[in-house]
PDB file of N, CA, C and O in Angstrom:
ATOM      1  N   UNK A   1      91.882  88.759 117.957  1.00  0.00           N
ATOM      2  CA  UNK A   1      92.573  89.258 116.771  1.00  0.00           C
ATOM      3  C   UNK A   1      92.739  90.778 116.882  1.00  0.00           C
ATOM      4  O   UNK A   1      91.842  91.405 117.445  1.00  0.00           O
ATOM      5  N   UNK A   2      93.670  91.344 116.457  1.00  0.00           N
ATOM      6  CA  UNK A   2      94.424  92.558 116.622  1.00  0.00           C
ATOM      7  C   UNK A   2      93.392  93.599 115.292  1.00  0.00           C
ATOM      8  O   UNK A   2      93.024  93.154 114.205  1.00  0.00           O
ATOM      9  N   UNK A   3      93.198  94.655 115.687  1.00  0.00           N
ATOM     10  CA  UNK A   3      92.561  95.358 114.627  1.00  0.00           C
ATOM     11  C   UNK A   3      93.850  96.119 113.741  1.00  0.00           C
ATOM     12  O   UNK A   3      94.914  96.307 114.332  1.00  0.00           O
ATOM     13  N   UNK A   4      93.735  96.436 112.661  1.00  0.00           N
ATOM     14  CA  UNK A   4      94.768  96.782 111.416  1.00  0.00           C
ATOM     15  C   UNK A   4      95.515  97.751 112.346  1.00  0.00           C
ATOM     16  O   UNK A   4      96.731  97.566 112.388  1.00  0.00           O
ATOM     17  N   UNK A   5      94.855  99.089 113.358  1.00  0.00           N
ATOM     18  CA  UNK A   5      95.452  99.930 113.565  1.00  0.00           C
ATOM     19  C   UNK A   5      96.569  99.909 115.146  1.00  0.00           C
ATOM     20  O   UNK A   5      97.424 100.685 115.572  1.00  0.00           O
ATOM     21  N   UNK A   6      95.996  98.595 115.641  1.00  0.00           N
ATOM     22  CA  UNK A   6      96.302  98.034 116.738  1.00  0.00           C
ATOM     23  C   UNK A   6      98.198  97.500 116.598  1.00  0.00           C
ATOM     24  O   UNK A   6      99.233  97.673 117.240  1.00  0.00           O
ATOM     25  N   UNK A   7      97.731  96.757 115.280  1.00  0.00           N
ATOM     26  CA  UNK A   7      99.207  96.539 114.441  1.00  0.00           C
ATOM     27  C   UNK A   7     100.509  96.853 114.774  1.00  0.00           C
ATOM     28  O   UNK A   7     101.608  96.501 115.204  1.00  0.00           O
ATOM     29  N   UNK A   8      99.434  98.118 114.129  1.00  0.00           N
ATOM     30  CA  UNK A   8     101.049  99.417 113.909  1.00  0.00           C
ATOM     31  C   UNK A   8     101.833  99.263 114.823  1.00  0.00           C
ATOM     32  O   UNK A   8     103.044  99.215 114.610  1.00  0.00           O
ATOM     33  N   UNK A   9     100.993  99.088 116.762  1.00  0.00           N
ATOM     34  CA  UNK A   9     101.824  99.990 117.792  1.00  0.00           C
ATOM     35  C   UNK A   9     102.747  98.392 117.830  1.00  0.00           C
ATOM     36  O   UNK A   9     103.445  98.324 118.841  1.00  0.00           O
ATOM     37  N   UNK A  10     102.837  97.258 116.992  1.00  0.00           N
ATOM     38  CA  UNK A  10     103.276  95.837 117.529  1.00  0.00           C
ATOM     39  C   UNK A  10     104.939  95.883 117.026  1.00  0.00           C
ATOM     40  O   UNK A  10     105.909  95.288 117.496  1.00  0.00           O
ATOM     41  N   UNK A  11     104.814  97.083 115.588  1.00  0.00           N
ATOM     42  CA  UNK A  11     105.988  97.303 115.191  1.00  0.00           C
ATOM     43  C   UNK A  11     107.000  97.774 115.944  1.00  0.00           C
ATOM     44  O   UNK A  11     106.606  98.315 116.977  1.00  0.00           O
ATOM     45  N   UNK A  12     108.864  97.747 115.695  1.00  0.00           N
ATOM     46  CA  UNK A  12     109.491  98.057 116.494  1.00  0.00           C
ATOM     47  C   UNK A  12     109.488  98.962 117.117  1.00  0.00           C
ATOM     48  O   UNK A  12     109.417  98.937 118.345  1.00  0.00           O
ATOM     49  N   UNK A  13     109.570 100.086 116.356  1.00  0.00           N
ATOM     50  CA  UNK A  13     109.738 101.241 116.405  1.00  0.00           C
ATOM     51  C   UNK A  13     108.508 102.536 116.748  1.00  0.00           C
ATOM     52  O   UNK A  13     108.779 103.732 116.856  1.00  0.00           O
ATOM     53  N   UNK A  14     107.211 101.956 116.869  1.00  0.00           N
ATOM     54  CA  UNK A  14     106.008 102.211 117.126  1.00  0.00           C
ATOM     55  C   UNK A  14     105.600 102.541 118.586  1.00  0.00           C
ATOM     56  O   UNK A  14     105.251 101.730 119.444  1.00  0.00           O
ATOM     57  N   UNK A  15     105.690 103.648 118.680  1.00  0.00           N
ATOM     58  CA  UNK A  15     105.583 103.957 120.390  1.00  0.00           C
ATOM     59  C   UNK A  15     104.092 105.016 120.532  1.00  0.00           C
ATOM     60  O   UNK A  15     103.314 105.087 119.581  1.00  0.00           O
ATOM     61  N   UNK A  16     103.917 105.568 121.457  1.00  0.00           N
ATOM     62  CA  UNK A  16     102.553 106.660 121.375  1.00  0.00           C
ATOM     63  C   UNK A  16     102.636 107.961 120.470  1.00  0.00           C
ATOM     64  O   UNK A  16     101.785 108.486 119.752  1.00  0.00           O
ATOM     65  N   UNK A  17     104.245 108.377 120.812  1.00  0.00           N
ATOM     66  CA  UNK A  17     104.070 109.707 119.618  1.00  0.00           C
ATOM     67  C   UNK A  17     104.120 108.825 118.424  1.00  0.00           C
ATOM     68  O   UNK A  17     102.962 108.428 118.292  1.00  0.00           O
ATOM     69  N   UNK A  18     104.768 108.372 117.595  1.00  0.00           N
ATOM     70  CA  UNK A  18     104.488 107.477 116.285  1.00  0.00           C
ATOM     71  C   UNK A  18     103.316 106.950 115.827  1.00  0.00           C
ATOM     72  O   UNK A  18     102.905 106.678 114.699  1.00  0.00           O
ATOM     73  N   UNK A  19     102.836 106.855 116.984  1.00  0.00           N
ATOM     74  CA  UNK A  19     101.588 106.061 116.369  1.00  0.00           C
ATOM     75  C   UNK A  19     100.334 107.293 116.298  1.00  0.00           C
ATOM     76  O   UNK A  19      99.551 107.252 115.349  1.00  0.00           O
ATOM     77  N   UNK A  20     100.224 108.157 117.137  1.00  0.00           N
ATOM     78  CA  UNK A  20      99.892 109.501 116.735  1.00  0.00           C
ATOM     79  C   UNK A  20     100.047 109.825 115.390  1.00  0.00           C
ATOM     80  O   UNK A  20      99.148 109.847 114.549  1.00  0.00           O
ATOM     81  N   UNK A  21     101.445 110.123 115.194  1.00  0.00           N
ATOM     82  CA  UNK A  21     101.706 110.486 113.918  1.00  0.00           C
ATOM     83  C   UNK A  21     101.213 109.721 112.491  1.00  0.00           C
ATOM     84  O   UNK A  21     100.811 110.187 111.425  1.00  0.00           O
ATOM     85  N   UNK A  22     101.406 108.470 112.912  1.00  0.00           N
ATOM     86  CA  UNK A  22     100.767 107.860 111.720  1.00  0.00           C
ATOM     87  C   UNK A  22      99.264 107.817 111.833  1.00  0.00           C
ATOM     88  O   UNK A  22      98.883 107.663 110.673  1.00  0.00           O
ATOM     89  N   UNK A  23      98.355 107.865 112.517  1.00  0.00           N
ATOM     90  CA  UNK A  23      96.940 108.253 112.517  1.00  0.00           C
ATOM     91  C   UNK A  23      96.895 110.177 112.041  1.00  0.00           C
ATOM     92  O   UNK A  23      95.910 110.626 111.455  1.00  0.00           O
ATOM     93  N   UNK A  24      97.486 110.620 112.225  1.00  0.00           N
ATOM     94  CA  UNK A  24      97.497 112.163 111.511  1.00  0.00           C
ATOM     95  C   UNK A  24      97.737 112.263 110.217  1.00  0.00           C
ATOM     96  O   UNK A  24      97.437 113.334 109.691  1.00  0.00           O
ATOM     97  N   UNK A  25      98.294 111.260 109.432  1.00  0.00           N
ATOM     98  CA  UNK A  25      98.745 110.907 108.356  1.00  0.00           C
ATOM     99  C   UNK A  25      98.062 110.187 107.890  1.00  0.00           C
ATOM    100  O   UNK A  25      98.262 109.850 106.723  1.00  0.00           O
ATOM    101  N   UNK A  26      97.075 109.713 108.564  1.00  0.00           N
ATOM    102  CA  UNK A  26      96.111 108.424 107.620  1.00  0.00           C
ATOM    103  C   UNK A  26      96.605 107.290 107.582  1.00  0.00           C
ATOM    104  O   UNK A  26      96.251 106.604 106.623  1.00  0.00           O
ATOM    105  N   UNK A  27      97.441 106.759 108.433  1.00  0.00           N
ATOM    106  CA  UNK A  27      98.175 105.433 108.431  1.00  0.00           C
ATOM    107  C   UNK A  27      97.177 104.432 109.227  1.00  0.00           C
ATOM    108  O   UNK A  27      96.935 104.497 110.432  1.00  0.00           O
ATOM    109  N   UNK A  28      96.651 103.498 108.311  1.00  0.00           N
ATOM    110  CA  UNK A  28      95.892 102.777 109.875  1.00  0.00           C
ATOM    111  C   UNK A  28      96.197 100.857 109.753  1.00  0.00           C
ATOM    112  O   UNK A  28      95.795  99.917 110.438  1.00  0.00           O
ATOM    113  N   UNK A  29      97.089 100.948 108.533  1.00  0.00           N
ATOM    114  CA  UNK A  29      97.738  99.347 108.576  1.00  0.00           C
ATOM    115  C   UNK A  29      99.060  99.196 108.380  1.00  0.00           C
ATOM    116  O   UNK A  29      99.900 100.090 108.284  1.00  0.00           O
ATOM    117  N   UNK A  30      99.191  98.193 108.332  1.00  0.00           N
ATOM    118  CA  UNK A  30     101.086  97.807 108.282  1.00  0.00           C
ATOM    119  C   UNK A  30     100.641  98.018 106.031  1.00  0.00           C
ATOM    120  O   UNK A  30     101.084  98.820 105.208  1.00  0.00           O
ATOM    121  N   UNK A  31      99.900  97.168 105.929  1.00  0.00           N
ATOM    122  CA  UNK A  31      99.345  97.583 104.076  1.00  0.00           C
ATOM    123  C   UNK A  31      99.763  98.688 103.661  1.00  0.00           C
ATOM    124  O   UNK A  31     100.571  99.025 102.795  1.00  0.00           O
ATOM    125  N   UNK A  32      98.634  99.613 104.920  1.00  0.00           N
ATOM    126  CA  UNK A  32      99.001 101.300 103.920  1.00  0.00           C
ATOM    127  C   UNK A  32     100.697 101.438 104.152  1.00  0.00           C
ATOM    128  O   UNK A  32     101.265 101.781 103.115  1.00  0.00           O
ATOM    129  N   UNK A  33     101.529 101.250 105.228  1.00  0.00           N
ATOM    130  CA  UNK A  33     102.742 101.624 105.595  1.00  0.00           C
ATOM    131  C   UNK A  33     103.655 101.226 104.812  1.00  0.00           C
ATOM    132  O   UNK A  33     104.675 101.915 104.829  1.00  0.00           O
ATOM    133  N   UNK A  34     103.637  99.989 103.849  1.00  0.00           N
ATOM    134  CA  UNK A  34     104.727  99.058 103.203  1.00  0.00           C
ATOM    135  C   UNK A  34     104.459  99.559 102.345  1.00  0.00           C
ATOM    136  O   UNK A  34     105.232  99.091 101.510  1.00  0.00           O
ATOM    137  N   UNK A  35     103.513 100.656 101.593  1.00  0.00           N
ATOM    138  CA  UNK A  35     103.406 101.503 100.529  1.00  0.00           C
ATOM    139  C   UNK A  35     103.683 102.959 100.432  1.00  0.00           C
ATOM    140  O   UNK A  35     103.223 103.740  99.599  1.00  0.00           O
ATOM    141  N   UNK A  36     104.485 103.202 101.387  1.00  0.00           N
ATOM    142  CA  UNK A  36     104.300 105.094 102.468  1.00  0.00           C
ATOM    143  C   UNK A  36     105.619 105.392 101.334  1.00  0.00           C
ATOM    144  O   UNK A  36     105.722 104.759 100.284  1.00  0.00           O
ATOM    145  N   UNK A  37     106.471 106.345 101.714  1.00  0.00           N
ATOM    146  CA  UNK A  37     107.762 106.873 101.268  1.00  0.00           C
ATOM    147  C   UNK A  37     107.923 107.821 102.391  1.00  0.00           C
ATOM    148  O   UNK A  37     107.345 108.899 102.528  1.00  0.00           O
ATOM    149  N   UNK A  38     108.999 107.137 103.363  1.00  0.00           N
ATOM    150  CA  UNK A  38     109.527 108.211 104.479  1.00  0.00           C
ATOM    151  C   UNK A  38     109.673 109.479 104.254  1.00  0.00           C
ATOM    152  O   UNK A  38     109.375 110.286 105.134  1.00  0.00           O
ATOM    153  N   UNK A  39     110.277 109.981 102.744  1.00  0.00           N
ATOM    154  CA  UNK A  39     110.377 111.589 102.845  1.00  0.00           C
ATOM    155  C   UNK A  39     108.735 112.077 102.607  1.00  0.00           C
ATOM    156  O   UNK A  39     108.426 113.121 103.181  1.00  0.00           O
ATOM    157  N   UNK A  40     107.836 111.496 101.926  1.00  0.00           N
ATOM    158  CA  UNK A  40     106.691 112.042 101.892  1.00  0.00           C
ATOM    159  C   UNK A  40     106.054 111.903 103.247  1.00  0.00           C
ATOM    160  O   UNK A  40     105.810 112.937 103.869  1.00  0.00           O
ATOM    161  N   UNK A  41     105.785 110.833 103.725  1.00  0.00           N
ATOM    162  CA  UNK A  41     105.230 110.897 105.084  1.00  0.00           C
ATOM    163  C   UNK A  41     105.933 111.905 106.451  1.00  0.00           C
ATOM    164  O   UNK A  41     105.238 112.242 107.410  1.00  0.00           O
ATOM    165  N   UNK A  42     107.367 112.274 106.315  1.00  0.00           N
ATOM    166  CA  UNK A  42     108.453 113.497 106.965  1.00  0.00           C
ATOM    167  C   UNK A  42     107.857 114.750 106.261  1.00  0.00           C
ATOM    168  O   UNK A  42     107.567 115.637 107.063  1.00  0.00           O
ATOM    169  N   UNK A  43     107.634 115.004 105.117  1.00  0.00           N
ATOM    170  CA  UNK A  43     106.990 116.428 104.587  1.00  0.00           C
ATOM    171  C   UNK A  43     105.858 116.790 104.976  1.00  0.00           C
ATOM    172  O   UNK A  43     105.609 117.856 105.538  1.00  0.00           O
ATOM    173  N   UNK A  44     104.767 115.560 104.586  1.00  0.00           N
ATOM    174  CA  UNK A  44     103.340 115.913 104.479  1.00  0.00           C
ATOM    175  C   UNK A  44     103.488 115.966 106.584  1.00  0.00           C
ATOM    176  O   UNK A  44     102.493 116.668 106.402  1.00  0.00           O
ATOM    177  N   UNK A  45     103.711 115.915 108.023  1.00  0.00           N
ATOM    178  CA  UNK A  45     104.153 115.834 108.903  1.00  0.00           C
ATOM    179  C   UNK A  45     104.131 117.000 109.215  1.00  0.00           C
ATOM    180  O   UNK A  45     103.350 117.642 109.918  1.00  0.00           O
ATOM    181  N   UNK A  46     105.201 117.324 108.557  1.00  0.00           N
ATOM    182  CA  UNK A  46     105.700 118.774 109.143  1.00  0.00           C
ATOM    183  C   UNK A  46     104.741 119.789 108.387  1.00  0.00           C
ATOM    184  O   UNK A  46     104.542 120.833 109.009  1.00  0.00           O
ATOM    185  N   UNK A  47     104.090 119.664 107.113  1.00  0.00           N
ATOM    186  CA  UNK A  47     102.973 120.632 106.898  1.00  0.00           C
ATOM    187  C   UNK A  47     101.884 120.579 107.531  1.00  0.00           C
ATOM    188  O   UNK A  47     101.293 121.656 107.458  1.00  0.00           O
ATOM    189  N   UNK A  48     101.214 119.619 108.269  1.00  0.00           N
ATOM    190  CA  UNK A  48     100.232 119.290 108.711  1.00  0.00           C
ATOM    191  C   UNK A  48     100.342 119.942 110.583  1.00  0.00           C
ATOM    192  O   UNK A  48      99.536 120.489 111.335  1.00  0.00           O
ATOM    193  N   UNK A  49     101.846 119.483 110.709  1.00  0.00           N
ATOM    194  CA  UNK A  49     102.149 119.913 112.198  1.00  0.00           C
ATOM    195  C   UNK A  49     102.271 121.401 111.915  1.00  0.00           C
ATOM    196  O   UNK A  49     102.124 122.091 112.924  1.00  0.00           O
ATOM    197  N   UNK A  50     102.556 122.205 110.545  1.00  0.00           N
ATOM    198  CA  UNK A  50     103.138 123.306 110.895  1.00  0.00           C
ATOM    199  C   UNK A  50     104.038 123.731 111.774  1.00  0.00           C
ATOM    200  O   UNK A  50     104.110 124.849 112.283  1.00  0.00           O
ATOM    201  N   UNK A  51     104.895 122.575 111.977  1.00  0.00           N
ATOM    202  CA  UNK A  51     106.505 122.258 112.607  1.00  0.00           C
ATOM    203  C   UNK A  51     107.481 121.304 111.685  1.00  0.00           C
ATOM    204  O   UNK A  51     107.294 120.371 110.904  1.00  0.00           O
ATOM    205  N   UNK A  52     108.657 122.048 112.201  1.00  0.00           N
ATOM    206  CA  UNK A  52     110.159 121.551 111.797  1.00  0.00           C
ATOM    207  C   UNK A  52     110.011 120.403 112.512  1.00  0.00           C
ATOM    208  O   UNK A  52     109.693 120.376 113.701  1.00  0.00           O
ATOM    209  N   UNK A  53     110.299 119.151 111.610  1.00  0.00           N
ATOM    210  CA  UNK A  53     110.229 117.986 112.291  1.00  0.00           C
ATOM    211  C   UNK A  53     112.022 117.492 112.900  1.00  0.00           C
ATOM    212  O   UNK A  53     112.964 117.746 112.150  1.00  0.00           O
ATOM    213  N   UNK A  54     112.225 116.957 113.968  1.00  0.00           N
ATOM    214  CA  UNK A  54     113.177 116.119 114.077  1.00  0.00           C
ATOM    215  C   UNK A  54     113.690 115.442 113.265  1.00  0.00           C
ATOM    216  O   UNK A  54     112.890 114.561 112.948  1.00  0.00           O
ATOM    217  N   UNK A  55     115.196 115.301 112.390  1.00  0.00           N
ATOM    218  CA  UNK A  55     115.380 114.565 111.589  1.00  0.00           C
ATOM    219  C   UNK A  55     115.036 113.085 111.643  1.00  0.00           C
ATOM    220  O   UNK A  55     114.493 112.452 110.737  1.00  0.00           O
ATOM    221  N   UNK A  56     115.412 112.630 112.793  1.00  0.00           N
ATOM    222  CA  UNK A  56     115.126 111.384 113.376  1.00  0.00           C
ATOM    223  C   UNK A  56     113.228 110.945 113.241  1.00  0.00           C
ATOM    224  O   UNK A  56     112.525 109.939 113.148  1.00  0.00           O
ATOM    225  N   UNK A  57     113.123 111.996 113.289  1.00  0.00           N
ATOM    226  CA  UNK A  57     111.265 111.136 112.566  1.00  0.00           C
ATOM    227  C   UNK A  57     111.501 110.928 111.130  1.00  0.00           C
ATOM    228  O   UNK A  57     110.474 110.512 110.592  1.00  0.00           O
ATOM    229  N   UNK A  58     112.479 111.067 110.324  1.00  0.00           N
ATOM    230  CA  UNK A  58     112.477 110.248 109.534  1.00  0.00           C
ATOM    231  C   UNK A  58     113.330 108.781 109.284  1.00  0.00           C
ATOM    232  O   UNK A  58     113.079 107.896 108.465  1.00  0.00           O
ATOM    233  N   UNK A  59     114.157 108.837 110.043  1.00  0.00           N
ATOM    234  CA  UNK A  59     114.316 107.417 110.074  1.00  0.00           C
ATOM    235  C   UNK A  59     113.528 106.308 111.020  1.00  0.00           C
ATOM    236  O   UNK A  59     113.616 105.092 110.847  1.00  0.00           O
ATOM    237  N   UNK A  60     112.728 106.962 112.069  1.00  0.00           N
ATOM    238  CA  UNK A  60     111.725 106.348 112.564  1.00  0.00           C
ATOM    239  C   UNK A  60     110.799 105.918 111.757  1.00  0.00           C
ATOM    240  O   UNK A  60     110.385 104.769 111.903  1.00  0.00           O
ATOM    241  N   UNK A  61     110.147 106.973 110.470  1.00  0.00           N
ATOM    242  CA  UNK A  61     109.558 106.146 109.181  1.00  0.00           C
ATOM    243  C   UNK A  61     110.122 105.196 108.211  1.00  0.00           C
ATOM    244  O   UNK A  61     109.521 104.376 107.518  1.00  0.00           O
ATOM    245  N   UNK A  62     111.528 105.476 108.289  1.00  0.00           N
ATOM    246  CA  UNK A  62     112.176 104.912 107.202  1.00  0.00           C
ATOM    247  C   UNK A  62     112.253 103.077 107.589  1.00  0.00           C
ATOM    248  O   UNK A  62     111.957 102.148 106.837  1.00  0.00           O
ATOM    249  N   UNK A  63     112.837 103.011 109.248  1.00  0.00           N
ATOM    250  CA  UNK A  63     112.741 101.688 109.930  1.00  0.00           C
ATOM    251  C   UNK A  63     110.967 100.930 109.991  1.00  0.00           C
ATOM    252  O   UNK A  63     110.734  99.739 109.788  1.00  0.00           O
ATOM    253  N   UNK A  64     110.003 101.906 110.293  1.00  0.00           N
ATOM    254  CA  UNK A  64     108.957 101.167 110.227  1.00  0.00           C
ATOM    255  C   UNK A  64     108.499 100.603 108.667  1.00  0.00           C
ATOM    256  O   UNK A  64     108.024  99.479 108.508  1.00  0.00           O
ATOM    257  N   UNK A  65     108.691 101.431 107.714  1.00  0.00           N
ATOM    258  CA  UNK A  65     108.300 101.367 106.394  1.00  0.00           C
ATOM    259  C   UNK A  65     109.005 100.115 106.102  1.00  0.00           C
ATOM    260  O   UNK A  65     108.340  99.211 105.595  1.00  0.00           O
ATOM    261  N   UNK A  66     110.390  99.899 106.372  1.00  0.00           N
ATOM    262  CA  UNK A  66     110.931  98.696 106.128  1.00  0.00           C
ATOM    263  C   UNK A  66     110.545  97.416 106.839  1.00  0.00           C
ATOM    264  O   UNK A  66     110.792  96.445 106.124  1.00  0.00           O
ATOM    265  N   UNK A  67     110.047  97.110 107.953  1.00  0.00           N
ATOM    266  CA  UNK A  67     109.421  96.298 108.603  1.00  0.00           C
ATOM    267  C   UNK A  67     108.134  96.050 108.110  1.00  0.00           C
ATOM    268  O   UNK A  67     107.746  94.882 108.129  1.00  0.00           O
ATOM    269  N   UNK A  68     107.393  96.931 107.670  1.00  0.00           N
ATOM    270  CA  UNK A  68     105.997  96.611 107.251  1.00  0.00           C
ATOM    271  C   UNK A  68     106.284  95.808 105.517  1.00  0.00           C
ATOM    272  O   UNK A  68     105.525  94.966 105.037  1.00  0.00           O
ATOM    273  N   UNK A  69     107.361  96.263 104.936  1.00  0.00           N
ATOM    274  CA  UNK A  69     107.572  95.925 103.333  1.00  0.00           C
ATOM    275  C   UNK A  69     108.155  94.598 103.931  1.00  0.00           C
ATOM    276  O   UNK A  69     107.316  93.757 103.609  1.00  0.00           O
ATOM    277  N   UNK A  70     109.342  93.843 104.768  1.00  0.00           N
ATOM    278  CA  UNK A  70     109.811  92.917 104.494  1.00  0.00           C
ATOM    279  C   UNK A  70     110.171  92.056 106.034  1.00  0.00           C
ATOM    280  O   UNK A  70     111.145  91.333 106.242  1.00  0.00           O
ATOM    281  N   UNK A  71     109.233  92.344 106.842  1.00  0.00           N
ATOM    282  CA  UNK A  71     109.435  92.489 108.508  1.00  0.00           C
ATOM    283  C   UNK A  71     110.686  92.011 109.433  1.00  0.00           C
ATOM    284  O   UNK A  71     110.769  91.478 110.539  1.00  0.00           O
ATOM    285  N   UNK A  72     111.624  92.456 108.450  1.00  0.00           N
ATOM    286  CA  UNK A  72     112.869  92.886 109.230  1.00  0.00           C
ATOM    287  C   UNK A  72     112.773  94.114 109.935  1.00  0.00           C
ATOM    288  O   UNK A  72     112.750  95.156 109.279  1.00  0.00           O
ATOM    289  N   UNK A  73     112.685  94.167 111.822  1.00  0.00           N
ATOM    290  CA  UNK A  73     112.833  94.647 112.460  1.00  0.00           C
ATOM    291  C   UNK A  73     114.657  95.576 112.500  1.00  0.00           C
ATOM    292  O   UNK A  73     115.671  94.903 112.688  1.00  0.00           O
ATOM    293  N   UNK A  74     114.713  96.851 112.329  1.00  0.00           N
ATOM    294  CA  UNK A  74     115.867  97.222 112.890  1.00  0.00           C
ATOM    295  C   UNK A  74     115.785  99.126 113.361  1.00  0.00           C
ATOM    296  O   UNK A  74     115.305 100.109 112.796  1.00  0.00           O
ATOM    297  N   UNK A  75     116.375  98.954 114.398  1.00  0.00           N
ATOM    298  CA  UNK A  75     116.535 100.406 115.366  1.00  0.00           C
ATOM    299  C   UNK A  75     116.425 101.425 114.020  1.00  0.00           C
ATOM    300  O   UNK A  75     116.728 101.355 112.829  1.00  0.00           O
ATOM    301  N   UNK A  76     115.936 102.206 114.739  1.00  0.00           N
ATOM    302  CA  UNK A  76     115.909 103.051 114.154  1.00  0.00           C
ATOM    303  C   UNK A  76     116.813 104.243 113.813  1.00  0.00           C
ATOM    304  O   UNK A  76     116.653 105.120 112.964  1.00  0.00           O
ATOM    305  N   UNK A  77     117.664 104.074 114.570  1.00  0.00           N
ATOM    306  CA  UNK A  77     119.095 104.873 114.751  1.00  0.00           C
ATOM    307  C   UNK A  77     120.031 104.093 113.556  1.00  0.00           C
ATOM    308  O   UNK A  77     121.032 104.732 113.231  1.00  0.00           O
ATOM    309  N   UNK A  78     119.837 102.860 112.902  1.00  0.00           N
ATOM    310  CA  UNK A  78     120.193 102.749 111.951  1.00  0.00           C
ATOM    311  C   UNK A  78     119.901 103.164 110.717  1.00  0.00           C
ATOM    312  O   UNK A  78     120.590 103.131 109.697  1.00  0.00           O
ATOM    313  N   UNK A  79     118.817 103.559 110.899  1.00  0.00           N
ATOM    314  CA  UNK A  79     118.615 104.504 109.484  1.00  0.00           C
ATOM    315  C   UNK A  79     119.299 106.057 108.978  1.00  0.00           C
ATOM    316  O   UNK A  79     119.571 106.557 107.887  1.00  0.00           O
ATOM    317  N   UNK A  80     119.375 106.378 110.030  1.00  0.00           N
ATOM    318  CA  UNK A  80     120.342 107.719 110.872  1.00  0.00           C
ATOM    319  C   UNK A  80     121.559 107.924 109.123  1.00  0.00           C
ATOM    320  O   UNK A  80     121.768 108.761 108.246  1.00  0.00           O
ATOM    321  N   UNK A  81     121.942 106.758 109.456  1.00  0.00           N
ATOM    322  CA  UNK A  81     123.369 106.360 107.923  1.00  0.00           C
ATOM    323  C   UNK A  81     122.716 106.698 107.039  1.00  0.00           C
ATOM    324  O   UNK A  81     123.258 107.489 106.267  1.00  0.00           O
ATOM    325  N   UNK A  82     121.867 106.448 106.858  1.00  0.00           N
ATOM    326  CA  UNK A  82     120.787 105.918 105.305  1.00  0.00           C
ATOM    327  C   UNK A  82     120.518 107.470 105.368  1.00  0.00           C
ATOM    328  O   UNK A  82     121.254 108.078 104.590  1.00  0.00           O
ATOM    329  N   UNK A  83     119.997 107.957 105.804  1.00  0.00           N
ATOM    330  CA  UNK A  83     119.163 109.261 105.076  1.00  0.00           C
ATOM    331  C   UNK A  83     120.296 110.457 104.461  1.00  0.00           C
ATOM    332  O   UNK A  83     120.219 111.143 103.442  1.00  0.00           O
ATOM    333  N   UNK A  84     121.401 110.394 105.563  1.00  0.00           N
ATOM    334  CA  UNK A  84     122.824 111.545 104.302  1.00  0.00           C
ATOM    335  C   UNK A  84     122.595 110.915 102.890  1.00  0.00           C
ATOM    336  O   UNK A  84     122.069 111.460 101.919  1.00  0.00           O
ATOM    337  N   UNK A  85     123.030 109.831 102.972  1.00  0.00           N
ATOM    338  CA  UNK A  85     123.358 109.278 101.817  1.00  0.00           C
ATOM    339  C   UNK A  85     122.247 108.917 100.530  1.00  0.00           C
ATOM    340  O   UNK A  85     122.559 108.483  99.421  1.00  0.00           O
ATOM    341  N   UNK A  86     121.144 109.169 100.928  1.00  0.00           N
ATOM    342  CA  UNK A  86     119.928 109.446 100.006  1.00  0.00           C
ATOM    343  C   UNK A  86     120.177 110.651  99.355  1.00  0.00           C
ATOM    344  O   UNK A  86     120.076 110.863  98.146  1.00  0.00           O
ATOM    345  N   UNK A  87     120.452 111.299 100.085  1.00  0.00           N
ATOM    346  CA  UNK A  87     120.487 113.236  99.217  1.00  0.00           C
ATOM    347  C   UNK A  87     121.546 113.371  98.265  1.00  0.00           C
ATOM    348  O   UNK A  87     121.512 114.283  97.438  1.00  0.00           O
ATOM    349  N   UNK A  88     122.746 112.314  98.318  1.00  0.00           N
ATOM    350  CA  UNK A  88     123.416 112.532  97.356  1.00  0.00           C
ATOM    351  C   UNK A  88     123.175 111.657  96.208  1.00  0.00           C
ATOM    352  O   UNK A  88     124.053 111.540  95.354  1.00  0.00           O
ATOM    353  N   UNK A  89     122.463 111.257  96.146  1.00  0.00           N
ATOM    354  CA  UNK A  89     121.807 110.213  94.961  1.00  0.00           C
ATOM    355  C   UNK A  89     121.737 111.518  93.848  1.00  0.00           C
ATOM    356  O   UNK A  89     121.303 111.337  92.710  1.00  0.00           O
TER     357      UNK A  89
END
């Protein structure tokens, strides 16, 4: 059996820097993740890195967050669309 944090790396989009990142963040289940909010987990990131993050680490959260809430797998370059169109909300 897979341990909670083992999980994470099973997700699509879950590679060694990601999964870094979500252990820097306190991420250690798909649980805590289906409860995250990509722009908070992209902020609290870049304060913690004391770096400008890649926009694309946030749709890398935005695709995992959605897999862990409803485990529809999808690229993460599809989220790419999704995040302009949040800001004009």
């Amino acid at each position: 059996m897979l341990m909670p944090t083992q999980k994470l790396l099973k997700l699509q989009n879950v590679g060694k820097a990601t999964f870094k990142d979500l252990e820097l963040l306190g991420i250690s289940s798909i649980q805590q993740l289906a409860q995250a909010d990509p722009d908070e987990l992209f902020n609290r990131l870049g304060t913690l890195t004391k770096q400008a993050q890649n926009p694309c680490v946030w749709d890398v959260f935005a695709a995992i967050i959605h897999e862990a809430k409803t485990g529809e797998k999808t690229p993460w370059w599809k989220w790419s669309k999704v995040r302009p169109l949040k800001n004009k909300k």
